[in-house]
N, C-alpha and C positions, 0 to 999 in steps of 0.2 A: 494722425500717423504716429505709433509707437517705433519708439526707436532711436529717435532721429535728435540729433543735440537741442536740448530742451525741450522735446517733446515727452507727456506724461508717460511710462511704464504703462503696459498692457498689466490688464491685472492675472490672477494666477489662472485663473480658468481658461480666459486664452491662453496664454503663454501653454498650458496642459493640451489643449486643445492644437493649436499649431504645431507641437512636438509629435504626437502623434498623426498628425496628418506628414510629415516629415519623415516619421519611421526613426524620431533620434530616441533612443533608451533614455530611460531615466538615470539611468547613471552618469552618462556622459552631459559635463558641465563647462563652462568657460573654462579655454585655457588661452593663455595668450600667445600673439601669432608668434613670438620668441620661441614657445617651445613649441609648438604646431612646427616651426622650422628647422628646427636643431633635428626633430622627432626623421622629418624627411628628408634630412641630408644625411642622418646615421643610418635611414633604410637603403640610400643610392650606396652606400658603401656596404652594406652587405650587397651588393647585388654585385660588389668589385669595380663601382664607376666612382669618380672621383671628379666633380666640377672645376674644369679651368678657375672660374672665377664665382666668385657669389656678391650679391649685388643686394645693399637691404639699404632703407630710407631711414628718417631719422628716426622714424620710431622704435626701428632696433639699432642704430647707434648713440641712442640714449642710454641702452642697458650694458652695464659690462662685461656684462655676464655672458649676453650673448657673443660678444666679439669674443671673447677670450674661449668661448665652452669646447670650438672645435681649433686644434691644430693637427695639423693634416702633414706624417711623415713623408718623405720620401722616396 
């Protein structure tokens, strides 16, 4: 099983082969959930919603970046 903490990398041909079966473009590559999330709470604010609270684990309160990227006026 690829993937999986210490298991080996699928080599390129799968990994080509699973993308297209997926429909993901080649252009689209890792990004990490930090900005995956920053990316979705800046589209609820255009939409004019604003979350009471947001709730992330330690993997994004490891990063500072992430705490600090959104302050949300009044």
């Amino acid at each position: 099983m690829a993937g999986g903490a210490g298991a080996p990398c699928e080599d390129a041909e799968e990994t080509a082969e699973r993308r297209v079966r997926a429909q993901v473009p080649d252009t689209v590559r890792h990004r990490p959930k930090r900005e995956l999330a920053l990316e979705m709470i800046d589209e609820l604010a255009t939409w004019g919603h604003r979350p009471p609270v947001l709730v992330a684990d330690a993997g994004y309160g490891e990063v500072g970046l992430f705490r600090t990227a959104r302050t949300w006026s009044r």
